[in-house]
ROVOPA-628586 format. One line per 2 residues: number of its first residue (from 1); their letters; for each residue x, y, z of N, C-alpha, C. Coordinates in nm, 4 decimals. Layout:
N
NUM) A) X:Y:Z:X:Y:Z:X:Y:Z  ... $
END
This chain:
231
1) XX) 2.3145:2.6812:-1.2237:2.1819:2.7130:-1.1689:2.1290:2.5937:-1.0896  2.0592:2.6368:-0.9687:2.0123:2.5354:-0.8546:1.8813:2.4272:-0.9348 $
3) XX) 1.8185:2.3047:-0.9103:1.7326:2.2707:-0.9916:1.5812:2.3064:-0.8893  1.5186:2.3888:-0.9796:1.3832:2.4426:-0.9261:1.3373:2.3447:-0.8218 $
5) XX) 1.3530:2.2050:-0.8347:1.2518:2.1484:-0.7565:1.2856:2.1642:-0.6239  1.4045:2.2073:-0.5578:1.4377:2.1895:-0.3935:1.3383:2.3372:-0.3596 $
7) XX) 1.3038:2.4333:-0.4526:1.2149:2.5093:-0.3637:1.0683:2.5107:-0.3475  1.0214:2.3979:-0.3907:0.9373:2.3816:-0.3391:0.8581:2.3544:-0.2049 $
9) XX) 0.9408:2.3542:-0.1717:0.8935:2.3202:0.0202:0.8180:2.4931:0.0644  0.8292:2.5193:-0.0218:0.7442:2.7156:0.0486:0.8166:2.8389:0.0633 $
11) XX) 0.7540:2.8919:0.0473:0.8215:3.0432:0.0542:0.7597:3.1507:0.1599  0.8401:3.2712:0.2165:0.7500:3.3538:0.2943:0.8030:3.2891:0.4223 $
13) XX) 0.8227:3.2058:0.4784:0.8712:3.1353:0.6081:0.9242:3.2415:0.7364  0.8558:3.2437:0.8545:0.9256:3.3575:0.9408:1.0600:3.2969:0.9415 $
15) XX) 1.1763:3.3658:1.0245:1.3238:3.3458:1.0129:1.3648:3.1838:1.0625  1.3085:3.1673:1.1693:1.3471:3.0509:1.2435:1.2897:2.9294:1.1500 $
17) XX) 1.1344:2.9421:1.1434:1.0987:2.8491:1.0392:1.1676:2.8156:0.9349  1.1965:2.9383:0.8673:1.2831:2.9454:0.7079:1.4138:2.8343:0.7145 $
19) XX) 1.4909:2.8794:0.8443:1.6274:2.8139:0.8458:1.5853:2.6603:0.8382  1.5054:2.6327:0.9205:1.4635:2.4649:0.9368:1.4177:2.4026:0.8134 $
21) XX) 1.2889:2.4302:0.7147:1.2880:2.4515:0.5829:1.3611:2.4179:0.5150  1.4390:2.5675:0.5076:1.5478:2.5057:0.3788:1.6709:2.4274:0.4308 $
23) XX) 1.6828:2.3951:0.5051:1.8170:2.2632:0.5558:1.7525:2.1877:0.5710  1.5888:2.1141:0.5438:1.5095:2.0074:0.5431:1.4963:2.0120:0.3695 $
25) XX) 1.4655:2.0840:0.3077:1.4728:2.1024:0.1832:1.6195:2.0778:0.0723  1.6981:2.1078:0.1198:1.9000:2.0776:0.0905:1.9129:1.9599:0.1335 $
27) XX) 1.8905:1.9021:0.2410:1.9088:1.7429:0.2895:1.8837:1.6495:0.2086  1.7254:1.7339:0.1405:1.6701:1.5925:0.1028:1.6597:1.6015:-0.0906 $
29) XX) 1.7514:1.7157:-0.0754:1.7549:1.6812:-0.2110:1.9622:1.6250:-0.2628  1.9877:1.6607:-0.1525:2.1398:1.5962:-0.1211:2.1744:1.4676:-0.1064 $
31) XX) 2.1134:1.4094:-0.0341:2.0291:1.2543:-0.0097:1.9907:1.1920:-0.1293  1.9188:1.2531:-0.1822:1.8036:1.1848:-0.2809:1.8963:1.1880:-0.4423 $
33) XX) 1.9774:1.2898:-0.4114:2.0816:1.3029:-0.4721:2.0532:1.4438:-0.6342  1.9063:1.4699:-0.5685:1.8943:1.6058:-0.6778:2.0098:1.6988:-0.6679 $
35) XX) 2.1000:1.7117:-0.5619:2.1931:1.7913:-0.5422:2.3550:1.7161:-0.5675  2.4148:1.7110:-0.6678:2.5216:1.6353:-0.6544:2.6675:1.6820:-0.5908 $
37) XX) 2.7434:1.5706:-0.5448:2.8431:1.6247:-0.4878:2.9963:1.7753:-0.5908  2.9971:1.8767:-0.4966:3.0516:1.9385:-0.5501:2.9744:2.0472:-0.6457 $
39) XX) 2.8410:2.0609:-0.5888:2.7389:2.1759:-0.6572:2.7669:2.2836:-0.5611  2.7667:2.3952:-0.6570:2.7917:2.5383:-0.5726:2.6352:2.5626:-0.5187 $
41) XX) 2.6231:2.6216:-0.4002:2.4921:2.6497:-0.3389:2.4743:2.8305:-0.3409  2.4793:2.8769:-0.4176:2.4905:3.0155:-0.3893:2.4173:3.0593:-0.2808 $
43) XX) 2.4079:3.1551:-0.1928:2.3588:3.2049:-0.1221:2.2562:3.3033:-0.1989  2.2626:3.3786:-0.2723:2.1229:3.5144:-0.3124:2.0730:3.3943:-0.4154 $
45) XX) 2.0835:3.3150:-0.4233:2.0084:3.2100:-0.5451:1.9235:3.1741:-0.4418  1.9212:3.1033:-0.3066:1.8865:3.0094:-0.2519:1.7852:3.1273:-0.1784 $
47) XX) 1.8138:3.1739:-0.1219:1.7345:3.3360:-0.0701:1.6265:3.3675:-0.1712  1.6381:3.3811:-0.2863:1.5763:3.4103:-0.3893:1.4686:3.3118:-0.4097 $
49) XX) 1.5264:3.2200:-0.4353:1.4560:3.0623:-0.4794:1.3433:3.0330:-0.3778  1.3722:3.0525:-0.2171:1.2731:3.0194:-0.1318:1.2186:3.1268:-0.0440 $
51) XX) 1.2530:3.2699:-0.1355:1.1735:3.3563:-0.0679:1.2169:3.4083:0.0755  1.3579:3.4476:0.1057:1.3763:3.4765:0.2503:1.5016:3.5506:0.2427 $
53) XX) 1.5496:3.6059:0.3387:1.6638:3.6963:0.3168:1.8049:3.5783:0.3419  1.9371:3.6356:0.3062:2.0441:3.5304:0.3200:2.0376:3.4980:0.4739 $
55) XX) 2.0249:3.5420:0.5602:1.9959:3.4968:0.6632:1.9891:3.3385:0.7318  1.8622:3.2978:0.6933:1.8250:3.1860:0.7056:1.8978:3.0842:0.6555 $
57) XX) 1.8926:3.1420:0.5308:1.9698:3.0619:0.3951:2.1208:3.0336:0.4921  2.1783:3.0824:0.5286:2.3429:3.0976:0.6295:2.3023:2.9953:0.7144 $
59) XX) 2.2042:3.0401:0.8067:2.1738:2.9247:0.9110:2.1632:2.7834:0.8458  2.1018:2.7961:0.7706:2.0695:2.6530:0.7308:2.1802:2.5498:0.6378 $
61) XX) 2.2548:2.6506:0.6156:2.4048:2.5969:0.5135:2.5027:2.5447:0.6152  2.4942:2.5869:0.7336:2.5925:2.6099:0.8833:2.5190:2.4658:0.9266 $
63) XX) 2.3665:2.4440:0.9890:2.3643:2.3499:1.0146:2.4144:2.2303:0.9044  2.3821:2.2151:0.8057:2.4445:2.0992:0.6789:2.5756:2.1204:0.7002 $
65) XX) 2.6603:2.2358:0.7482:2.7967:2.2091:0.7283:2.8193:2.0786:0.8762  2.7474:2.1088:0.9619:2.7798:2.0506:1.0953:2.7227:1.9555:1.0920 $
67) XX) 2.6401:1.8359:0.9848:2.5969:1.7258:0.9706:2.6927:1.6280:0.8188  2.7886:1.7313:0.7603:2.8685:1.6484:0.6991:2.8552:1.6491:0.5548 $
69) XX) 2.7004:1.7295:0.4804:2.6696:1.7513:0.3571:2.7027:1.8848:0.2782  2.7936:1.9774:0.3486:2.8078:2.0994:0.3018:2.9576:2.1780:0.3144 $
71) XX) 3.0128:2.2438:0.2522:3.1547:2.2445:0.3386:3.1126:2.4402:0.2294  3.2400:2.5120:0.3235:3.2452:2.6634:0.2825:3.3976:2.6411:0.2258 $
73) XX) 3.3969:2.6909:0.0420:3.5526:2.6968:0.0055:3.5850:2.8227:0.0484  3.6973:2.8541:0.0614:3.7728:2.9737:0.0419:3.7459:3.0368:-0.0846 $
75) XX) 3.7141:3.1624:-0.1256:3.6588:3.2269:-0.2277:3.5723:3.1909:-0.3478  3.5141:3.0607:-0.3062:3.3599:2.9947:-0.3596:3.2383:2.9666:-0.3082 $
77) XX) 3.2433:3.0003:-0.1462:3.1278:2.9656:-0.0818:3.0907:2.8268:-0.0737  2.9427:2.8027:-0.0294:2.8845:2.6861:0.0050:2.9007:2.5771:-0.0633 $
79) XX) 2.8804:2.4405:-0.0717:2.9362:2.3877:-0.1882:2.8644:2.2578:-0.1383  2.8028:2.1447:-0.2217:2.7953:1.9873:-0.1796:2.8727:1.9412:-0.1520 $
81) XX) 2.9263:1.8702:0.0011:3.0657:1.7674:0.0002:3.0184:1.6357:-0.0910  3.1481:1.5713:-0.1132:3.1436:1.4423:-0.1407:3.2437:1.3641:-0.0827 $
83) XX) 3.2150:1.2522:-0.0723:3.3007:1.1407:-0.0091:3.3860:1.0555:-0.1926  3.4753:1.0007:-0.0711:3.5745:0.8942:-0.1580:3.4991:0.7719:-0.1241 $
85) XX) 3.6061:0.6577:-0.1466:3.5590:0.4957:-0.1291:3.6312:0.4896:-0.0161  3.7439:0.5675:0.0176:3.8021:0.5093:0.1387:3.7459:0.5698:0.2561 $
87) XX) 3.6589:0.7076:0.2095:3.5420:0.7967:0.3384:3.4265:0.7025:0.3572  3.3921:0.6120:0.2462:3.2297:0.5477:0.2703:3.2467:0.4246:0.3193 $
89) XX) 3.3760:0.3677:0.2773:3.4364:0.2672:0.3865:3.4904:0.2898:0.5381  3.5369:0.3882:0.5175:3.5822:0.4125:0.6961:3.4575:0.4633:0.7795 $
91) XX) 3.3551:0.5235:0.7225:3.2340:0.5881:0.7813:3.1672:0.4429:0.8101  3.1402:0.3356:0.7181:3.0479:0.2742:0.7328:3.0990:0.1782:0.8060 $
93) XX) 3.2590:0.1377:0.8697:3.2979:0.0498:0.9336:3.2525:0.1284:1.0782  3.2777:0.2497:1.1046:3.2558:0.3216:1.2490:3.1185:0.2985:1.2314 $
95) XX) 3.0265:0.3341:1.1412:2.9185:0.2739:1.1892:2.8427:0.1431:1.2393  2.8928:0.0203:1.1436:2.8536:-0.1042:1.1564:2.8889:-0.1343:1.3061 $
97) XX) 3.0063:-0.0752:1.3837:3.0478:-0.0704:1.4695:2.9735:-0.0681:1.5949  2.8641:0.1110:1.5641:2.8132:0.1289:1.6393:2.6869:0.0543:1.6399 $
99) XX) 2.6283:-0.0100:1.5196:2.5052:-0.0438:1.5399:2.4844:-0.1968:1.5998  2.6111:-0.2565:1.5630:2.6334:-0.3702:1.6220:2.6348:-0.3741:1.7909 $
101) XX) 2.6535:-0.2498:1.8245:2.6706:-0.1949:2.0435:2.4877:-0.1967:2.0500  2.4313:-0.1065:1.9421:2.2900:-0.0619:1.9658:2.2131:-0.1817:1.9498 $
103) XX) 2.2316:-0.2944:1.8510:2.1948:-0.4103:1.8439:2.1751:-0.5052:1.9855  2.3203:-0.4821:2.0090:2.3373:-0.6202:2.1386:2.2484:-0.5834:2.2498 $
105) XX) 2.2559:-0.3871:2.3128:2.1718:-0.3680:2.3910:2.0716:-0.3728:2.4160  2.0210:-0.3976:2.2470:1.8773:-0.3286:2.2278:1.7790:-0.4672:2.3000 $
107) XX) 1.8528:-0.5508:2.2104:1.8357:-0.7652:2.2528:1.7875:-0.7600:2.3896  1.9098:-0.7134:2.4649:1.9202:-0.7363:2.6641:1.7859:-0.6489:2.7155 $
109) XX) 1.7334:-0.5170:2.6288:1.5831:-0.5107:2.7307:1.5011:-0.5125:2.6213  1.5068:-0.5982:2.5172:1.3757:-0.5828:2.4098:1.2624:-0.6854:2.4756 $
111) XX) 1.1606:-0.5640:2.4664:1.0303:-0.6540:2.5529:0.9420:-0.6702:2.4807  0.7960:-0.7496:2.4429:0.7050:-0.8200:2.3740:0.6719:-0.6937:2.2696 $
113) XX) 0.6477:-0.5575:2.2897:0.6324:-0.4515:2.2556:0.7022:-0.4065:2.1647  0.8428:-0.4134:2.2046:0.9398:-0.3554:2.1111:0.9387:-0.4318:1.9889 $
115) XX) 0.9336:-0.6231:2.0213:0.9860:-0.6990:1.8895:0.8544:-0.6900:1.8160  0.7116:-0.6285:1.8707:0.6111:-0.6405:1.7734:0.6128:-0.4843:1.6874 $
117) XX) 0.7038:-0.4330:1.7475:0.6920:-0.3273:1.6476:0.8445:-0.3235:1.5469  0.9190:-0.4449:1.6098:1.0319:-0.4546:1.4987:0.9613:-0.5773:1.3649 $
119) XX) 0.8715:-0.6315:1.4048:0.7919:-0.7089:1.3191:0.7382:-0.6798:1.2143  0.6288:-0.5521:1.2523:0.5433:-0.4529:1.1523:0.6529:-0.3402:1.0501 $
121) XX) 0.7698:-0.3334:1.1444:0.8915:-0.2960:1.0527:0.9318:-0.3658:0.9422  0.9386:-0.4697:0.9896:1.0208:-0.5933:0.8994:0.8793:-0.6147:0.7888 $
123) XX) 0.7852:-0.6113:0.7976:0.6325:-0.6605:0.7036:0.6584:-0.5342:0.6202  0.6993:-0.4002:0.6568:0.6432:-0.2537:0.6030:0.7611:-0.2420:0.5236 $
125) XX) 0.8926:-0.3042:0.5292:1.0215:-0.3051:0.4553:0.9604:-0.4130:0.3568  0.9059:-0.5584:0.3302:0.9409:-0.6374:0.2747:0.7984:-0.5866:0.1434 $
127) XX) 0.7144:-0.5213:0.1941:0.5644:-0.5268:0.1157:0.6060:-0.3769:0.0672  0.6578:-0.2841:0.1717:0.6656:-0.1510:0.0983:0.7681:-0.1242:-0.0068 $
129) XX) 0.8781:-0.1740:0.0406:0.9844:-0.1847:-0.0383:1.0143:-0.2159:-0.1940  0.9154:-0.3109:-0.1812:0.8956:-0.3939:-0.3474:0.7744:-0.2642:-0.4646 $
131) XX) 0.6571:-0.2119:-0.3869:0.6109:-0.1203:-0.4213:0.6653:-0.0124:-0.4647  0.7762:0.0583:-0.3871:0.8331:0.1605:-0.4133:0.9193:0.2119:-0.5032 $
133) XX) 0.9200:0.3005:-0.5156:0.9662:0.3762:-0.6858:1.1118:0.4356:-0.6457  1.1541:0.4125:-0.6968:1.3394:0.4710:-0.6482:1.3729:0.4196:-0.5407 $
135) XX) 1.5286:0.4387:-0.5029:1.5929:0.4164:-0.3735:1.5609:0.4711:-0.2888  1.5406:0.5878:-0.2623:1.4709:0.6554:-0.1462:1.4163:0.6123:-0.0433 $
137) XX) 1.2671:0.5891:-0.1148:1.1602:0.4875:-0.0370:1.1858:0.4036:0.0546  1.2574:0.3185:-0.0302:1.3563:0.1336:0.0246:1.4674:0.1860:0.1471 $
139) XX) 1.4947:0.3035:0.0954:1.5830:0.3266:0.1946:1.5584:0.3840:0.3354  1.4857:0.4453:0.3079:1.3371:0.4993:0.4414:1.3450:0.3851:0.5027 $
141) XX) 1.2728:0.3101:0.4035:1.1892:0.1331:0.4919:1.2824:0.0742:0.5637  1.3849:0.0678:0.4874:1.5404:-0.0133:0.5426:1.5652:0.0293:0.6657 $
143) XX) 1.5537:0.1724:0.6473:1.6352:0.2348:0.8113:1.5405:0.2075:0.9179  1.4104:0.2625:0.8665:1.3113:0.2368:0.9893:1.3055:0.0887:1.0316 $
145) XX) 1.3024:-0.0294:0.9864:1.3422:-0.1544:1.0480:1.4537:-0.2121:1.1399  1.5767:-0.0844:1.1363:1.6764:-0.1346:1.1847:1.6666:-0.0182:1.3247 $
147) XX) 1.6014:0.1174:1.3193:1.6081:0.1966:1.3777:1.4635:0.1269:1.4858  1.3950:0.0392:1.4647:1.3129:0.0151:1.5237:1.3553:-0.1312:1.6625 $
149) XX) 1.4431:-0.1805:1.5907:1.5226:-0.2499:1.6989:1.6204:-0.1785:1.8009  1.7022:-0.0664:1.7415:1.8015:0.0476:1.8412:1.7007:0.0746:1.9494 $
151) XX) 1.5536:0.1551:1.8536:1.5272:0.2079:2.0259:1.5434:0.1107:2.1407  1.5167:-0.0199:2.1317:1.4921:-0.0831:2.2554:1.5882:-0.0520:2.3477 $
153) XX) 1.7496:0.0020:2.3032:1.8382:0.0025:2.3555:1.8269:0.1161:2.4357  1.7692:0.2359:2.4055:1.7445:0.3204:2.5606:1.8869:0.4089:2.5597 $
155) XX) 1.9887:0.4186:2.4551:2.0852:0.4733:2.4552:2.0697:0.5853:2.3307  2.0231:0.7383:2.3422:1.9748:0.8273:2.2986:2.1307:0.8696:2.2160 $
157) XX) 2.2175:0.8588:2.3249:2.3616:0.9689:2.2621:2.3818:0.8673:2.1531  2.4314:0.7656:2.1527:2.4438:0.5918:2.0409:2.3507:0.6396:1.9408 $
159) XX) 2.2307:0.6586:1.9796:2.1115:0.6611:1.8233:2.1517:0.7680:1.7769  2.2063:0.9064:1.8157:2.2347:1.0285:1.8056:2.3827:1.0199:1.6736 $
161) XX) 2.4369:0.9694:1.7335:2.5830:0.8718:1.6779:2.5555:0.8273:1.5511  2.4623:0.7253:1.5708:2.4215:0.6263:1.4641:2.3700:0.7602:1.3292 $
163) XX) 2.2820:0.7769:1.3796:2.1831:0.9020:1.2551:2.2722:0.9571:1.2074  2.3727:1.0345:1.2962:2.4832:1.1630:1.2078:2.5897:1.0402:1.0632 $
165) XX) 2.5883:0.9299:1.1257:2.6336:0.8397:1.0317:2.5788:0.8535:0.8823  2.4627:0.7944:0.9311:2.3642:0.7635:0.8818:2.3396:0.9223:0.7786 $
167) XX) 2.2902:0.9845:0.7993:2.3160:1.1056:0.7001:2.3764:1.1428:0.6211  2.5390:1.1382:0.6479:2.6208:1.1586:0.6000:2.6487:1.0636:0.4726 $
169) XX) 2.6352:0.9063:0.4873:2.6835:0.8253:0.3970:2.5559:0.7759:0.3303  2.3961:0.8390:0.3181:2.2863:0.7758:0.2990:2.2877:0.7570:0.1659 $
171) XX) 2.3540:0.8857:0.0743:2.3338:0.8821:-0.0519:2.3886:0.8189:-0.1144  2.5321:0.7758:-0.0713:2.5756:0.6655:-0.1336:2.5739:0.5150:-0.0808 $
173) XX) 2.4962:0.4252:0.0660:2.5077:0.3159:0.0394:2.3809:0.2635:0.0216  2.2959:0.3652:-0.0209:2.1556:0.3215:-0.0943:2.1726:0.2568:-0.2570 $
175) XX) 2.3334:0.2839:-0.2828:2.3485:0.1936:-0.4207:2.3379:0.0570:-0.4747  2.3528:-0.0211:-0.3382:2.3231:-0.1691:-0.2956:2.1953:-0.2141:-0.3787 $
177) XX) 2.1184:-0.1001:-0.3516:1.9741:-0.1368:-0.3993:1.9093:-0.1724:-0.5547  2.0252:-0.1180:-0.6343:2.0348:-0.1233:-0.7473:2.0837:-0.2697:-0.8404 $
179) XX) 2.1537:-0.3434:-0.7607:2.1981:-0.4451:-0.7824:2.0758:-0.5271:-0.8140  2.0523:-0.6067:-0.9227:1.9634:-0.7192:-0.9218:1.9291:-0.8190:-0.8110 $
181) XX) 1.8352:-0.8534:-0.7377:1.8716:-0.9379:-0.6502:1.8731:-0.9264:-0.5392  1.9428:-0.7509:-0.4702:1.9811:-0.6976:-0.3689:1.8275:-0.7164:-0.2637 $
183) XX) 1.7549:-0.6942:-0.3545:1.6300:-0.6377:-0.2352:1.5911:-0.7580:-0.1797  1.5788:-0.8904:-0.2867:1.5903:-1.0242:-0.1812:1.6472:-1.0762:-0.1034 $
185) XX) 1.7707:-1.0118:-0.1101:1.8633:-1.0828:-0.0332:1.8766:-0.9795:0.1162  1.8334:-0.8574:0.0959:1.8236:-0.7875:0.1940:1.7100:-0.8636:0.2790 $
187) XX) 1.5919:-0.9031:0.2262:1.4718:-0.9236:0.2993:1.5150:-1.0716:0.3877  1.6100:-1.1233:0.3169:1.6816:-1.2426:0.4144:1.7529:-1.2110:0.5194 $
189) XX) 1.8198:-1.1466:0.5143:1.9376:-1.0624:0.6288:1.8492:-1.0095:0.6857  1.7349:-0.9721:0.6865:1.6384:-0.9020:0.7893:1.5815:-0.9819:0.8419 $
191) XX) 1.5321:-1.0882:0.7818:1.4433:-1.2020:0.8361:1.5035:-1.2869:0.9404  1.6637:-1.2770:0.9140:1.7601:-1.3232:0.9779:1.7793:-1.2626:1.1386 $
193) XX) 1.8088:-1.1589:1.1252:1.8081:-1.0205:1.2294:1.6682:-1.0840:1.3250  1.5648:-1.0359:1.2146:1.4193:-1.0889:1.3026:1.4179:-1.1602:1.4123 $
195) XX) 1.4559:-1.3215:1.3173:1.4643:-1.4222:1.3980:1.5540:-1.4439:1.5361  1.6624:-1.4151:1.4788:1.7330:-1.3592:1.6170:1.7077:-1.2640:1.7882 $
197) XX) 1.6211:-1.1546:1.7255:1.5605:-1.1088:1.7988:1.4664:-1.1745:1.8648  1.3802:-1.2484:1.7991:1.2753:-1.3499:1.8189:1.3420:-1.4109:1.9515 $
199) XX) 1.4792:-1.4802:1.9532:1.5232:-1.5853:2.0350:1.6080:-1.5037:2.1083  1.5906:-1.3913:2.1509:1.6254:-1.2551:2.2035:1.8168:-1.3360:2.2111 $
201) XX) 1.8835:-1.3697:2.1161:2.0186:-1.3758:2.1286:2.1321:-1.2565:2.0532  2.1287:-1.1935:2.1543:2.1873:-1.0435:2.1415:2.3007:-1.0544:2.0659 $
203) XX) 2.4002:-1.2002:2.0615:2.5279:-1.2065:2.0275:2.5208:-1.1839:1.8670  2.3967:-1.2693:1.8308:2.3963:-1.2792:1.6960:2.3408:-1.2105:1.6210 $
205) XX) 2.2122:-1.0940:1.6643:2.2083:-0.9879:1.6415:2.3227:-0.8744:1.5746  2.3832:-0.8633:1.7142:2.4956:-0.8199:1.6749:2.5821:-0.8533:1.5478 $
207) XX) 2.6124:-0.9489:1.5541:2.6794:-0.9956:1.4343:2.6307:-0.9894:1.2761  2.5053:-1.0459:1.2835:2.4422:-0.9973:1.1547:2.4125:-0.8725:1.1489 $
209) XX) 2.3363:-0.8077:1.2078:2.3427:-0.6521:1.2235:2.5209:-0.5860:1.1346  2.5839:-0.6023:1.2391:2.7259:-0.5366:1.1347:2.7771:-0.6048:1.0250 $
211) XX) 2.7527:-0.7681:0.9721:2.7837:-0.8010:0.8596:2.6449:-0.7560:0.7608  2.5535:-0.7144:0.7805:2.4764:-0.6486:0.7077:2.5171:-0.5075:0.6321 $
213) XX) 2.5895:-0.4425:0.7270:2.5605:-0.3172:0.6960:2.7248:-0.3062:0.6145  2.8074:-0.4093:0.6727:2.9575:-0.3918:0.5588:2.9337:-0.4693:0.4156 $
215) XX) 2.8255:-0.5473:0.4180:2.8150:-0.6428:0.2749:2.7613:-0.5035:0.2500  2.6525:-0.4563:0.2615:2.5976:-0.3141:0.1833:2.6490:-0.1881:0.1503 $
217) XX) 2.7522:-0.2185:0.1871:2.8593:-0.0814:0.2116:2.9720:-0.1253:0.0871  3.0319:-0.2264:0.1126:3.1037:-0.2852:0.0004:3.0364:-0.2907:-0.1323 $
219) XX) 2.9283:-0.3311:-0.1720:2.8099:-0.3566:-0.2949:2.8265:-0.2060:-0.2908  2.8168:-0.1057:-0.2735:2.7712:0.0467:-0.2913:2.8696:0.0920:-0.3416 $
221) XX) 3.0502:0.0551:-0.2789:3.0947:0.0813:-0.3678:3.1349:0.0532:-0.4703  3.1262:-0.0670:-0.5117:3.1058:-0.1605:-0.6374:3.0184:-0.0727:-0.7172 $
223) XX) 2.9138:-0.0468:-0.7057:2.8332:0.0338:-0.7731:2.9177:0.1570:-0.8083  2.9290:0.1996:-0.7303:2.9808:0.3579:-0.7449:3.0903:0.3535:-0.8620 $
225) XX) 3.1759:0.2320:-0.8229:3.3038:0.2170:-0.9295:3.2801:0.2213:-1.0277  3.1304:0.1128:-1.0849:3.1039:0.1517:-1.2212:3.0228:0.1988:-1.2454 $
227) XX) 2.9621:0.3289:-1.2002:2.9097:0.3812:-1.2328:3.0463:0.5030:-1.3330  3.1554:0.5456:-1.2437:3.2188:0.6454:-1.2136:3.3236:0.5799:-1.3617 $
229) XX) 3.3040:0.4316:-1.3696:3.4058:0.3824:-1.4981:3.3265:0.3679:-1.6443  3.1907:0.4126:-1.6156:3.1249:0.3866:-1.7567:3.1150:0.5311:-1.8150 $
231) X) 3.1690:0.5132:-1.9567:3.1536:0.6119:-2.0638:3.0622:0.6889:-2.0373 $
END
């Protein structure tokens, strides 16, 4: 049985609405991890649950299949994917990859504007972050600080790139966060990033930018290992 809380987002939804809904509703409980990998999604459950015909419910399983959180078995239907260590490592190296391109560009036209709003990023990660209750939150804050330096880069298909990443591997390298310690040492590697930007040197941006995101990627699966090795 599905856990009541993903239907809360509403019921009654016209068709188009509905589909958007509940694949905003499945995301974020996939993410957040109310949904674990390898949960059956029934279809007349999910219809049922949020009030709409299978319809929507289809649409919205179709888009999650085409963002990386959903896969259709052969005579089981919808289902949670899950990743390995060698999927959250190879995902997060193509990513560090890309953000390290979105980094360097972002440097070459970041103007007085952009770094004051990568600033209020960096203040809203270090003050919100510590406030906040679960990984989630931190992980919001996290992205929006780093997603606030990309825009400068002006490369829409790259951020497009980056996000589908980013989705796919959110639920598991938010494990970092769990580590004692982690959240200080994150607020250094950002402060780091900052400063860099500050002295608009794109090279090193770059560089910390992708050794950021593989130290956090590695720590996640450290986590994962023991999580997956304890009794």
């Amino acid at each position: 049985m599905l856990p009541s809380s993903i239907f809360d987002a509403g019921n009654g939804q016209k068709r188009g609405i509905a589909s958007v809904m509940i694949s905003t509703a499945l995301r974020n409980a996939i993410v957040s991890g109310v949904l674990p990998a390898d949960q059956p999604l029934p279809q007349s459950e999910l219809a049922s649950g949020f009030g709409t015909s299978i319809i929507p419910v289809r649409e919205a399983l179709k888009q999650l299949e085409a963002e990386g959180l959903v896969m259709f078995m052969p005579n089981r239907g919808a289902m949670v994917t899950g990743m390995t260590e060698e999927d959250i490592i190879e995902y997060s190296e193509i990513r560090a990859s890309l953000e390290e391109m979105a980094a360097r560009h972002a440097v070459s036209r970041m103007s007085r504007v952009d770094l004051a709003r990568i600033e209020d990023a960096y203040d809203a990660f270090v003050q919100g972050a510590a406030q906040a209750t679960g990984r989630h939150r931190s992980g919001e804050l996290n992205r929006a600080f780093h997603n606030a330096i990309y825009a400068a880069a002006q490369r829409p298909r790259l951020l497009e790139m980056i996000d589908d990443l980013h989705i796919r591997l959110n639920r598991y390298i938010r494990s970092h966060l769990e580590i004692a310690g982690r959240k200080e040492a994150t607020d250094i590697e950002h402060e780091a990033i900052m400063q860099a930007c500050r002295r608009h040197d794109a090279d090193e941006v770059a560089r910390l930018t992708k050794q950021h995101i593989l130290e956090a990627a590695n720590i996640s699966v450290q986590v994962i290992r023991g999580h997956m090795a304890a009794p």
